[in-house]
C-alpha positions as CSV (number, residue, x, y, z in Angstrom):
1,X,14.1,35.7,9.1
2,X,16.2,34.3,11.3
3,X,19.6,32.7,10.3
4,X,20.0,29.4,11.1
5,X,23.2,27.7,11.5
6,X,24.2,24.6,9.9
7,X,24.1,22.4,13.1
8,X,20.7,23.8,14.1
9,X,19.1,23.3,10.0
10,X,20.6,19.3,10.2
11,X,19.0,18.7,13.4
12,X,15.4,20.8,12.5
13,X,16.1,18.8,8.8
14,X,15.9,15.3,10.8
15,X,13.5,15.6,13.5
16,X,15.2,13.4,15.4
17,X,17.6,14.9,18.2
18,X,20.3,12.0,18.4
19,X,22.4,13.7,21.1
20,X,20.0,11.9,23.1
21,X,19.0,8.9,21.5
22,X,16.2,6.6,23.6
23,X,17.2,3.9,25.3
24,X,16.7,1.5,28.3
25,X,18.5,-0.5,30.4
26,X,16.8,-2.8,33.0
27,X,19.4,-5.5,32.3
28,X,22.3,-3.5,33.5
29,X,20.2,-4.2,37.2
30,X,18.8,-7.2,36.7
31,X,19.4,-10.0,39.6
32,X,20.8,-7.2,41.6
33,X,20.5,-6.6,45.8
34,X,21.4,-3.5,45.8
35,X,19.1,-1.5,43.7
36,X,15.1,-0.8,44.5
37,X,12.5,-1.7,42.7
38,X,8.7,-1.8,42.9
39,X,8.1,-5.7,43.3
40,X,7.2,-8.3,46.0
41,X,8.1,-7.4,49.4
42,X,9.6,-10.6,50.0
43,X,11.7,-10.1,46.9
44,X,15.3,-10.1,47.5
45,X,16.7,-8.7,44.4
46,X,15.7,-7.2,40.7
47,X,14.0,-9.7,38.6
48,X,16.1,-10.7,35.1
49,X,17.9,-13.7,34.0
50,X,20.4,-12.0,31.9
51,X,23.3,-14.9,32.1
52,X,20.3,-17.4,30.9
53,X,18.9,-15.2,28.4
54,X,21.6,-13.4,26.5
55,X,24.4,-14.8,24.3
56,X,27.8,-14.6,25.8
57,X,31.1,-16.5,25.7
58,X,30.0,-18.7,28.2
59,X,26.2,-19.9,27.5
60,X,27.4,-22.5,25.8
61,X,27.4,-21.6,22.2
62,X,27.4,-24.3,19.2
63,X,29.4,-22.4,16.8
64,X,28.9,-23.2,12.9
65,X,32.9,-24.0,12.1
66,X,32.0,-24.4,8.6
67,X,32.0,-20.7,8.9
68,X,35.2,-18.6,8.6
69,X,32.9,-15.7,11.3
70,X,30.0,-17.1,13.3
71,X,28.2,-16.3,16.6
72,X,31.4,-17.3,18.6
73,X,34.0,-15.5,16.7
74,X,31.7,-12.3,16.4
75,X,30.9,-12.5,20.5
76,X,34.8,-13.0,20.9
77,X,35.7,-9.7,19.4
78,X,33.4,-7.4,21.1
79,X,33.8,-9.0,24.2
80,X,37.7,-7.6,23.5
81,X,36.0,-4.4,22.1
82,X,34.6,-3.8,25.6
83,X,37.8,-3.9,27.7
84,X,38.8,-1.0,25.4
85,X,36.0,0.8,27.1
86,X,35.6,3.4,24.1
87,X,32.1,5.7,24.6
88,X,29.2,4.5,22.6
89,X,27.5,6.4,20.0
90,X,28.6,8.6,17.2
91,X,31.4,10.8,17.3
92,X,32.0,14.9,16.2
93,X,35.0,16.7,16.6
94,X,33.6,19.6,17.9
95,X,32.5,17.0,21.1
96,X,36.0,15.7,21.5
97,X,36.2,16.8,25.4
98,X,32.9,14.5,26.1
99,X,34.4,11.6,24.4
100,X,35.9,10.1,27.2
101,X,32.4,8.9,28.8
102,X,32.0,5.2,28.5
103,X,28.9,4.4,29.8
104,X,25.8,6.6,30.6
105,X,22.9,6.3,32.5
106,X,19.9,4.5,31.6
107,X,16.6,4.2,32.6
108,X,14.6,1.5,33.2
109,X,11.3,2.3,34.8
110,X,8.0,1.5,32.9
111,X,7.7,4.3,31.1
112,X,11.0,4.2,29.5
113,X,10.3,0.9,28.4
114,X,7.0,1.8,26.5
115,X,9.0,4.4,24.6
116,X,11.9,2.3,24.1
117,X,9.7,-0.8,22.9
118,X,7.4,1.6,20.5
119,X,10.7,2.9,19.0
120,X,12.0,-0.4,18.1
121,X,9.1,-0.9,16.2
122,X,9.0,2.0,14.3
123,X,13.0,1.7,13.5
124,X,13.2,-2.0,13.4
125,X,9.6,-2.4,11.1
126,X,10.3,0.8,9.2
127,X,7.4,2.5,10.5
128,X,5.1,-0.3,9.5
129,X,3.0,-0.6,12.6
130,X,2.0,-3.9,13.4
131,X,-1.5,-5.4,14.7
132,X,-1.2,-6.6,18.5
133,X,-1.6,-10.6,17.4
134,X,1.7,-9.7,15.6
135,X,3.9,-8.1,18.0
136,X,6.5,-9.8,19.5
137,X,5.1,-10.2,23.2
138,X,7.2,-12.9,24.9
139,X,10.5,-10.4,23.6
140,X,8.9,-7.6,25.4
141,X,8.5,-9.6,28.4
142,X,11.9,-10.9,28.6
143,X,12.8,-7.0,28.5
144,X,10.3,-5.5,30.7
145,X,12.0,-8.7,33.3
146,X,15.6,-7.4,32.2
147,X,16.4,-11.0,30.5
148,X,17.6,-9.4,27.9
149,X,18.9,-5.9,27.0
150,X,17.9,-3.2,23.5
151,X,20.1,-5.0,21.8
152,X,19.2,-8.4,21.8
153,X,15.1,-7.1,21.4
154,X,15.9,-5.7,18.0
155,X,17.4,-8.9,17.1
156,X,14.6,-10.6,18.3
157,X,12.3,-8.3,15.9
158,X,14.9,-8.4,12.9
159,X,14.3,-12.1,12.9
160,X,10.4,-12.4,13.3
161,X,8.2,-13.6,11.1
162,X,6.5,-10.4,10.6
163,X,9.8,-8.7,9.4
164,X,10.7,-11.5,7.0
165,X,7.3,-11.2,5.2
166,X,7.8,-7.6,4.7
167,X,12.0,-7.2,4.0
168,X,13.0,-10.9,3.2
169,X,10.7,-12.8,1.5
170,X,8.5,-9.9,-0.5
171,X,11.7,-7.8,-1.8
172,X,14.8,-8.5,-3.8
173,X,18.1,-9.1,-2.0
174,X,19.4,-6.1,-2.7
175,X,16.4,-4.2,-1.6
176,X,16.8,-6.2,1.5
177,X,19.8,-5.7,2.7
178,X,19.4,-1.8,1.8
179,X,16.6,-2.1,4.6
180,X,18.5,-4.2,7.0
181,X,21.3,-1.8,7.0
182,X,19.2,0.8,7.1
183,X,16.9,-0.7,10.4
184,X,19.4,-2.3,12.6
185,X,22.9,0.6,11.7
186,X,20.6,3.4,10.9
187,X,22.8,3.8,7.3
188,X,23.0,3.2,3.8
189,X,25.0,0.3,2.2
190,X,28.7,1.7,2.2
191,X,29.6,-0.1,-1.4
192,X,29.0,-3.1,-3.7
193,X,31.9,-5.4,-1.6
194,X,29.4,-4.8,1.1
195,X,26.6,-5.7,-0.8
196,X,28.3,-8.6,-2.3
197,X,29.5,-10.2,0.9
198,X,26.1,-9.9,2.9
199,X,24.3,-11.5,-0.1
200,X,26.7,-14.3,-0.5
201,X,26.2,-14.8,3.2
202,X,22.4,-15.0,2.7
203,X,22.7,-17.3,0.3
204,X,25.9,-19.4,2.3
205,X,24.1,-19.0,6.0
206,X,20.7,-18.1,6.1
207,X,19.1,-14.6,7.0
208,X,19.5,-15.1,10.5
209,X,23.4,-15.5,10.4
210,X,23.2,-12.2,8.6
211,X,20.9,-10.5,11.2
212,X,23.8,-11.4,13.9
213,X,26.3,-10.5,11.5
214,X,24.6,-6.7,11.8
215,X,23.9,-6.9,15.6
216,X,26.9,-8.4,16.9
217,X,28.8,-6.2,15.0
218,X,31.7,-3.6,16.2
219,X,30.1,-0.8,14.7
220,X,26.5,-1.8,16.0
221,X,28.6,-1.9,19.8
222,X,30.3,1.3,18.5
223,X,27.1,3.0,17.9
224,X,24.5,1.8,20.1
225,X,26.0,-0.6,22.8
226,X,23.6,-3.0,24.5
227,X,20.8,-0.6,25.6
228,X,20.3,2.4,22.8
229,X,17.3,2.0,20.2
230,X,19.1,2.2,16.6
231,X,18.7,5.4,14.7
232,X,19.1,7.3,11.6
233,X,22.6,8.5,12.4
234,X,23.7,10.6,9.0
235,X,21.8,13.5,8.9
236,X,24.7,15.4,10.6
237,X,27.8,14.3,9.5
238,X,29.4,12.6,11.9
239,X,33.1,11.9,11.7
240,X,33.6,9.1,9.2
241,X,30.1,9.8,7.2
242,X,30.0,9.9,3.4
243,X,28.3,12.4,1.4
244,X,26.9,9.4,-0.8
245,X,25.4,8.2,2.8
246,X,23.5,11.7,3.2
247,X,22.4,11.6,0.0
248,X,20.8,7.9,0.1
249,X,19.3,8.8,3.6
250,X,17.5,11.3,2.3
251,X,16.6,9.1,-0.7
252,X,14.7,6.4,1.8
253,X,13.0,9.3,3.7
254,X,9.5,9.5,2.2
255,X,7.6,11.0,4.7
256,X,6.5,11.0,8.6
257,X,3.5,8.8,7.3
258,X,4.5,6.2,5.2
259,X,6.7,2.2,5.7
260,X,9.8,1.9,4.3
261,X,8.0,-1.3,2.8
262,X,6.5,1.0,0.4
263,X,9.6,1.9,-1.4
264,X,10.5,-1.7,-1.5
């Protein structure tokens, strides 16, 4: 037989190879002169509205001040996280020379986008396919256009109706949030303060303020940036990772043909 090492049994073990995680990236070109595209000949740039589309510190945002954190404050610290220019996506120390790369490329021809819009909805739904009538088309379009970016399509789908029926309004809280963390930062609750804090802001601000709690995050920036699909991200033990967050991955794995909605 032959020996496998431990690096090779945690990636076979997942099935997922995250050293190349999908992604897609259309809104990095959009409104640009300078880039080709397959479009109108009289077109003078790539299509996208990005600026109109996305939230930023200048769309004019109506913050909730009864809130100690809201959209503002949480847009205000990653916009500062970004000037750091730190490389996105997990870290290993025996990758400590490649850590220096900010920003890689992505793609953002057709193709890509089918495989990065079927791979939202199996992370982002838990595998729980939904029918067409139930898919969020207008989100797609807005991506496929480059209005808006990975990041701001998952948010899209965390706050749909469909995935409220299933997560929010089916299950208990705690059940959840252990699906919410588990969807949109591919991990495990960390601890009860964590658990305590996102269900008081349920409960304070809605689900939605908890969604953009999640996506507007530093670790979601850290992790994924603006155009990476989330992913299951502790099968390998990354720097930082938990043995209690391998174990209750491995818990929520139930097999290549079931929805996490089951074990709700």
């Amino acid at each position: 037989m032959k020996h496998l090492t431990k690096n090779s049994f945690e990636r076979i073990l997942s099935g997922i190879n995250t050293k190349h995680p999908i992604s897609y990236g259309k809104s990095r070109v959009a409104g640009s002169n300078q880039t080709t595209y397959y479009m109108h000949s009289k077109s003078a740039c790539m299509p996208g509205q990005p600026t109109k589309f996305k939230e930023n510190l200048y769309s004019g945002l109506k913050p909730n001040l009864i809130s100690l954190e809201n959209t503002f404050t949480r847009l205000y610290k990653r916009e500062n996280y970004l000037i750091e220019q730190k490389p996105i996506g997990k870290k290993y120390i025996t990758d400590n020379i490649e850590a220096f790369t900010y920003q890689v490329y992505t793609p953002y021809d057709d193709s890509s986008l089918k495989i990065a819009i079927t791979a939202c909805y199996k992370q982002v739904y838990g595998n729980l396919y939904p029918m067409d009538s139930e898919k969020s088309i207008d989100s797609e379009r807005r991506l496929r256009n480059g209005d808006i970016c990975i990041r701001d399509f998952v948010r899209d789908l965390a706050k749909s109706s469909f995935y409220k029926y299933h997560y929010f309004t089916k299950v208990s809280q705690i059940k959840c949030l252990e699906m919410n963390f588990k969807h949109l930062l591919g991990r495990p609750i960390v601890d009860q303060n964590e658990l305590i804090n996102n269900i008081e802001l349920i409960n304070s601000y809605g689900f939605d303020n908890h969604i953009d709690s999640i996506i507007d995050s530093i670790e979601y920036q850290e992790l994924f940036g603006e155009d990476v699909v989330p992913y299951e991200r502790f099968w390998d033990s990354p720097i930082g990772a938990r043995t209690s967050s391998f174990i209750k991955t491995a818990a929520y794995q139930k097999g290549f043909a079931t929805s996490d909605n089951l074990n709700c």
